[in-house]
C-alpha positions in Angstrom: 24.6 13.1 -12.2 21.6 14.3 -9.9 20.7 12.4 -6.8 16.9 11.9 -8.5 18.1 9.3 -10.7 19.8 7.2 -7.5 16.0 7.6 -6.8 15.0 6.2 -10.4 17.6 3.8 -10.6 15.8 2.1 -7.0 12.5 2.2 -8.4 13.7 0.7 -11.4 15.4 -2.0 -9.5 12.6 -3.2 -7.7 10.3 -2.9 -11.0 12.7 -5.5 -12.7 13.4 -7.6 -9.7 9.5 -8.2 -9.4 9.3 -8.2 -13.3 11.6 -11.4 -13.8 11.9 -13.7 -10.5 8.8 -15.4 -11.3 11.0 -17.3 -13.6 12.8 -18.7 -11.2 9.6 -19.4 -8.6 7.5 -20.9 -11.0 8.2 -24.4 -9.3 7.6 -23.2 -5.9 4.4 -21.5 -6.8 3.1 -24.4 -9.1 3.8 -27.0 -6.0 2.4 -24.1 -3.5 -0.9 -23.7 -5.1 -1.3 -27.3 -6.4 -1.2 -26.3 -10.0 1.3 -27.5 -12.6 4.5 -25.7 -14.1 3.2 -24.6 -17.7 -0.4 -23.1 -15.9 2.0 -21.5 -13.5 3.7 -19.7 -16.2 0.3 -17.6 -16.9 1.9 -15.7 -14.3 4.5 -14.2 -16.6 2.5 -13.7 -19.1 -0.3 -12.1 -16.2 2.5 -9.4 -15.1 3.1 -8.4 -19.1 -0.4 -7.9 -19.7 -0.8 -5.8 -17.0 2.5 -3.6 -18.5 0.7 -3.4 -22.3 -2.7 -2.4 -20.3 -1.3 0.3 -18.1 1.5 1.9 -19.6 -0.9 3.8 -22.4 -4.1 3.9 -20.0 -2.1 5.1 -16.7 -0.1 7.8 -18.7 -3.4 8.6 -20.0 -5.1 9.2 -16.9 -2.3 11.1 -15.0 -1.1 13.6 -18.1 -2.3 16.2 -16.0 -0.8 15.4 -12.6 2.5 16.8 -11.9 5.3 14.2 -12.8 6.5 13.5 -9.2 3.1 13.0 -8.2 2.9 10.8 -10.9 6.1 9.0 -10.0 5.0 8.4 -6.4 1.4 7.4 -7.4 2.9 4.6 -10.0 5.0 3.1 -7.3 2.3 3.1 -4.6 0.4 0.8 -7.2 3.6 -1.3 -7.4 3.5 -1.7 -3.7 -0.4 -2.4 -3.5 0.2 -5.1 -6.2 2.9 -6.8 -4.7 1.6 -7.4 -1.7 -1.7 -8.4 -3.0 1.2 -11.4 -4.6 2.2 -11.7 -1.5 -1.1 -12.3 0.3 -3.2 -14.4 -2.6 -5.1 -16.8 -1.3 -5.3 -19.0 -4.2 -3.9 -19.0 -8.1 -6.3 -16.9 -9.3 -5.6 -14.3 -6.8 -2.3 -14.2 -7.6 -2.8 -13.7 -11.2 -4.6 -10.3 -10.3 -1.9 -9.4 -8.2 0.4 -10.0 -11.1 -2.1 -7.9 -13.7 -2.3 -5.2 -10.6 1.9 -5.0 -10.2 2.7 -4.8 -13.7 0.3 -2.1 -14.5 2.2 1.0 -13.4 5.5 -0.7 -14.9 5.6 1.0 -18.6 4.1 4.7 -17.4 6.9 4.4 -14.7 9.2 4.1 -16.9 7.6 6.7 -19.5 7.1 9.1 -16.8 10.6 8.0 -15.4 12.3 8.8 -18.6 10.8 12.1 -19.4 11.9 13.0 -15.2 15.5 12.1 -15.8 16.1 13.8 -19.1 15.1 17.2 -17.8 16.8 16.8 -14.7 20.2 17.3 -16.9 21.9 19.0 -19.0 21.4 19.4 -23.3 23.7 16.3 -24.4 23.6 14.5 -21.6 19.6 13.0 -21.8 20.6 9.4 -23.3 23.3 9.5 -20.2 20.3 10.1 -17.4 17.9 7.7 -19.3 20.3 4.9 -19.5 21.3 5.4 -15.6 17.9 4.8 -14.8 17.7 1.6 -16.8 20.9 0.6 -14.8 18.5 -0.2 -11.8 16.7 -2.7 -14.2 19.9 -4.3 -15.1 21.3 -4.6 -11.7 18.0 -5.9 -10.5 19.1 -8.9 -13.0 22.4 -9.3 -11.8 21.8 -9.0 -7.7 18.1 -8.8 -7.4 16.6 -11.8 -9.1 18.9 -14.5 -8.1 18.5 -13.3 -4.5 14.9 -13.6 -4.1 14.8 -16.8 -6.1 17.1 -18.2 -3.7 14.9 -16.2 -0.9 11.6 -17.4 -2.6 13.4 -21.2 -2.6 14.0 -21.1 1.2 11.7 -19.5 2.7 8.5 -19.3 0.5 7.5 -17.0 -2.9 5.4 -14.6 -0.5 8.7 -13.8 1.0 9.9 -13.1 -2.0 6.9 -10.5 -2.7 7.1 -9.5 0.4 11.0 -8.0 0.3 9.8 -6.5 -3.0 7.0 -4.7 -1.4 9.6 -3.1 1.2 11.6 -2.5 -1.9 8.8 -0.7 -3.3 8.2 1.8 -0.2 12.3 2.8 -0.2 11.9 3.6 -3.7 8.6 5.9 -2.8 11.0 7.4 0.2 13.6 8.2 -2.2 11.6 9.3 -4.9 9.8 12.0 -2.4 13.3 13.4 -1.1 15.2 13.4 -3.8 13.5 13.9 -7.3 12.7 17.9 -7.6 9.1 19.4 -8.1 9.2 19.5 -11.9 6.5 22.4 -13.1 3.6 21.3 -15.3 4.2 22.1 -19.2 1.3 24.8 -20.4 0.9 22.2 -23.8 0.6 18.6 -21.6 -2.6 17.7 -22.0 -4.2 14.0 -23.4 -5.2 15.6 -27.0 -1.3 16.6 -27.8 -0.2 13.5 -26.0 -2.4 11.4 -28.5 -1.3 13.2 -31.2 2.2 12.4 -30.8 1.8 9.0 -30.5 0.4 9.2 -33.7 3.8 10.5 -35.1 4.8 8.2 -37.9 8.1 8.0 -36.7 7.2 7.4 -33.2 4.8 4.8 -34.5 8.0 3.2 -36.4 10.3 3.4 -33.3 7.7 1.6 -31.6 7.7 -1.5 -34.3 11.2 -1.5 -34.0 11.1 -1.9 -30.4 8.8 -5.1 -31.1 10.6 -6.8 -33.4 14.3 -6.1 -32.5 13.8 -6.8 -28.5 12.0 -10.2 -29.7 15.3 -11.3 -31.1 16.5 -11.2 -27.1 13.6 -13.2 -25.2 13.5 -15.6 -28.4 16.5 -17.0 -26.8 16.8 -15.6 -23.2 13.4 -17.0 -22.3 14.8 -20.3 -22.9 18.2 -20.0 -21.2 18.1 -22.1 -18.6 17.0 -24.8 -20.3 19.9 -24.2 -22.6 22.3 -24.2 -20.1 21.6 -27.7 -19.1 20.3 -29.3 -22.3 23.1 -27.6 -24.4 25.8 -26.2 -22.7 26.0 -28.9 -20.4 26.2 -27.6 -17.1 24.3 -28.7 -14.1 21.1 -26.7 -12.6 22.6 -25.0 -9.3 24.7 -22.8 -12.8 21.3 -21.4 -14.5 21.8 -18.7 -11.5 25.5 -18.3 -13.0 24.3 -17.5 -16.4 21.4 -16.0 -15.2 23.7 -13.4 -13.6 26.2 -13.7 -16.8 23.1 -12.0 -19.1 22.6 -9.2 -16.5 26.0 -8.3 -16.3 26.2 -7.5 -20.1 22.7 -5.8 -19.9 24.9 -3.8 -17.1 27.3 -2.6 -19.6 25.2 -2.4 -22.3 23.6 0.3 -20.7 26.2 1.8 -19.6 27.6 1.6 -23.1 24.4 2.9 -25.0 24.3 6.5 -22.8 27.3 8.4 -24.2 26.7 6.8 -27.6 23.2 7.6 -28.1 24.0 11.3 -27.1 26.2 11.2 -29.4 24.8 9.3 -32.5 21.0 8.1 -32.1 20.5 6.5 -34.8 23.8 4.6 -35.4 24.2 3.3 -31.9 20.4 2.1 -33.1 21.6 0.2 -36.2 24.8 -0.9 -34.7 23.1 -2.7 -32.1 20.3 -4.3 -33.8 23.2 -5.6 -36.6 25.4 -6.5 -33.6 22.8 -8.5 -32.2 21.9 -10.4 -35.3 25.5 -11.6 -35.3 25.6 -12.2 -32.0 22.4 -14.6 -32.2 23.9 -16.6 -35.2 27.1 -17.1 -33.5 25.4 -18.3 -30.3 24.5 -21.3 -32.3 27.8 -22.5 -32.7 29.5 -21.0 -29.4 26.7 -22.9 -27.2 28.3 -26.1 -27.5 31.6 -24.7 -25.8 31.0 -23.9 -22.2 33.9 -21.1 -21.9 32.9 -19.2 -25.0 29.1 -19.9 -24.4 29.4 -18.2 -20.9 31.2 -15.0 -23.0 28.8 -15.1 -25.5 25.4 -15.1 -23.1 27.2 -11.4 -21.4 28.0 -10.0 -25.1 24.3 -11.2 -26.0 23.3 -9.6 -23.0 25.5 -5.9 -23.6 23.8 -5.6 -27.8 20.3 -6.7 -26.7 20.4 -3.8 -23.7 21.8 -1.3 -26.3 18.6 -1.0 -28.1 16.7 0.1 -25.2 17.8 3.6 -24.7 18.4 4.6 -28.0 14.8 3.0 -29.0 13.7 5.5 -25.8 15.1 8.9 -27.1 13.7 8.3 -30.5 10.5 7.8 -29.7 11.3 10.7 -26.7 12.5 13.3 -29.6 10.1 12.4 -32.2 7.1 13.2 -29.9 8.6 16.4 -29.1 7.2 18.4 -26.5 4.7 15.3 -25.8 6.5 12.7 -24.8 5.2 10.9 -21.9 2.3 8.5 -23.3 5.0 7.5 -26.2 7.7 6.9 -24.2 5.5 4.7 -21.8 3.8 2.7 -24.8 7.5 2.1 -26.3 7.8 -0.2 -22.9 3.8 -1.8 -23.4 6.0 -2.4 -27.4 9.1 -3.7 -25.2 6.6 -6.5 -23.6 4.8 -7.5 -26.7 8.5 -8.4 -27.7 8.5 -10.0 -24.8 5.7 -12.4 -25.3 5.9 -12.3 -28.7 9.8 -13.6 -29.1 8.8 -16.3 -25.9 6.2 -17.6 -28.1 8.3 -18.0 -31.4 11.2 -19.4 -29.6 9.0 -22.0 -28.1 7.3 -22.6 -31.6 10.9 -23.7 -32.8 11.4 -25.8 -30.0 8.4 -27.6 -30.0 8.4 -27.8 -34.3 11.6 -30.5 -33.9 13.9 -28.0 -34.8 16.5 -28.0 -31.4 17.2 -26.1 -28.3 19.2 -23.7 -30.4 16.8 -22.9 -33.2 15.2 -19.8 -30.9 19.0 -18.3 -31.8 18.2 -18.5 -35.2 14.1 -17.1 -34.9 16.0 -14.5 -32.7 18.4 -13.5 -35.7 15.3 -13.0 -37.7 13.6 -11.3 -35.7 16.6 -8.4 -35.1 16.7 -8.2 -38.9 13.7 -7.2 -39.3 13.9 -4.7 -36.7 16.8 -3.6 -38.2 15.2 -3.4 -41.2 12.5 -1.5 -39.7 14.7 1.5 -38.1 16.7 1.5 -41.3 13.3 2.2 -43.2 12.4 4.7 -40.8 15.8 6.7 -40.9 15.6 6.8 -44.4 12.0 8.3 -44.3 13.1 10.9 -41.6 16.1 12.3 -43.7 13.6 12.8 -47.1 11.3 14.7 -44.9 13.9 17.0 -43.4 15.2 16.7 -47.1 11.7 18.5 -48.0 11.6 20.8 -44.9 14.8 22.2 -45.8 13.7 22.9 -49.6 10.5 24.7 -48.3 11.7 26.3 -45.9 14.2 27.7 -48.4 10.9 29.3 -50.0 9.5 28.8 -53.4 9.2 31.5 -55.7 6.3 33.4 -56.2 3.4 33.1 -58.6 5.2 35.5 -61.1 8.2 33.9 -60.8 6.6 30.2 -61.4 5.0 31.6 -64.7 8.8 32.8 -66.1 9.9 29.5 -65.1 7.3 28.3 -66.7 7.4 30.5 -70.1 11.7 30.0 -70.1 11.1 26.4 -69.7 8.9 26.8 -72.7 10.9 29.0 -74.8 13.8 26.7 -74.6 12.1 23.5 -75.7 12.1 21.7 -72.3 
């Protein structure tokens, strides 16, 4: 594998370090800023509107500047953001900072995703995307729990702050390693739009937001599962914390070879995997041992939608790619919010700490549902390509058909 994606994969990791420690900080901020926990939370929600809001807008603006240009302008907005975090004087301020560092997250990754395919081989695409994402995952495993313990020690701006630094190695690395990659003669805003409008892409996107809800249904709750369920004590949430980013780890690493080698199967197989997975969670919660298993299987199916999810929506926009590949992660973050809020509508319905497992179940058959829909439309319409493309006969030929069919009574 090229060098560029170490490059990728660094940039990634600070993107999901910064993405997911506010979880953890939420405490610290709220006592910080003398404002409660639940108005603190705004904050999570503050960096995913600022993902739905710049991935399309962002890829928009820049689909005429060269994609390592791109790359290196994206991640200097990462940087600015972050350490406006850092340096907020008051909540407010902070929520900008928020809105300001998640805006170049989704064309990042768009732009990202596009990079690391062409930097490889025919066959080997799903491989280069997925290594990218392995700097997301690894950000979960190493990288959040280390600057919430950072952020619990020595402040949250620390904790910004590191990220920040973060931010500038990745923009080192992405200038010295990742290639000049020439502008394509058809990239332009009109063609871009025009793919996004690809029924199939559009599909591929819904998928995205229903089956990736069925995850953070359940994982945005899991520390309070851990101790109201599972029955462990607060110093393990990091444990299990860690647990879930070691089977997004090897889900990655998992979904690569198998998405170059079947897309859509690897798609079906783990949206159906994870459906299982959920329902099973119910019941495995309430042993400690095979609850701890089940949160880094949970983690491996619910990573194994993201790449192949990627390259469909990649392939499908064809030789426009980059605005539909950065609005599958703006879809990716409405899943986000979206499978938060339904998890917490069970919870606070009556129905138990473990009723977001079942909302989550749902919510990964209907994506399922969803891509199985869609494959079924793609395979009629190559159906129909193939028969045209076979040729019809010509005007003559339809009247004979015609005046046979006749003779012969049918």
């Amino acid at each position: 594998m090229p060098l560029a994606l170490l490059a990728l994969a660094v940039s990634a990791f600070g993107i999901g370090t910064t993405e997911f420690v506010m979880m953890g900080l939420l405490p610290n901020v709220a006592d910080d800023l003398g404002t409660s926990v639940p108005t603190a939370g705004y904050l999570v929600s503050a960096y995913a509107i600022g993902v739905v809001l710049g991935a399309p807008l962002l890829t928009a603006l820049g689909s005429r500047v060269p994609r390592k240009k791109m790359l290196l302008l994206l991640m200097a907005l990462f940087v600015v953001g972050n350490l406006a975090s850092a340096l907020a004087p008051g909540f407010g301020w902070l929520v900008a900072g928020r809105v300001l560092a998640g805006l170049p997250h989704g064309a990042f990754f768009g732009v990202g995703a596009v990079v690391a395919a062409r930097l490889v081989a025919d066959g080997r695409q799903a491989r280069a995307v997925a290594t990218m994402f392995l700097g997301l995952t690894v950000a979960n495993i190493v990288g959040v729990p280390a600057a919430t313990l950072l952020g619990q020690h020595l402040g949250w701006r620390a904790t910004f702050l590191v990220v920040t630094v973060i931010g500038l190695v990745a923009m080192a690395a992405l200038a010295r390693l990742v290639p000049r990659i020439p502008m394509d003669d058809h990239q332009s805003l009109g063609r871009e739009m025009r793919a996004l409008g690809n029924r199939q892409v559009l599909l591929g996107l819904l998928t995205a937001v229903f089956g990736f809800a069925g995850v953070f249904a359940v994982y945005s709750y899991l520390a309070s599962m851990t101790t109201e369920v599972m029955g462990f004590g607060e110093s393990s949430v990091t444990l299990v914390l860690a647990l879930f980013g070691i089977g997004m780890t090897l889900g990655a690493l998992a979904a690569g070879p198998l998405t170059d080698r079947a897309l859509r199967p690897t798609l079906y197989g783990s949206l159906a995997a994870l459906a299982i997975v959920l329902v099973a969670f119910r019941f495995t919660v309430h042993h400690q041992a095979a609850a701890l298993v089940t949160v880094v299987v949970l983690g491996a199916v619910g990573f194994m939608t993201t790449t192949p999810l990627q390259m469909l929506v990649m392939n499908k926009a064809k030789d426009a790619p980059t605005l539909a590949s950065a609005s599958n992660h703006s879809a990716f973050n409405l899943a986000n919010a979206g499978g938060a809020w339904l998890g917490g509508a069970a919870i606070a319905a009556g129905w138990g700490w473990t009723s977001p497992m079942l909302v989550g179940a749902v919510l990964a058959v209907a994506g399922l549902g969803i891509a199985a829909a869609a494959g079924l439309l793609d395979r009629t319409a190559k159906g129909t390509s193939r028969v045209i493309a076979a040729g019809s006969p010509p005007p003559s030929g339809r009247r004979e058909v015609s005046r046979s069919s006749r003779a012969s009574g049918s």
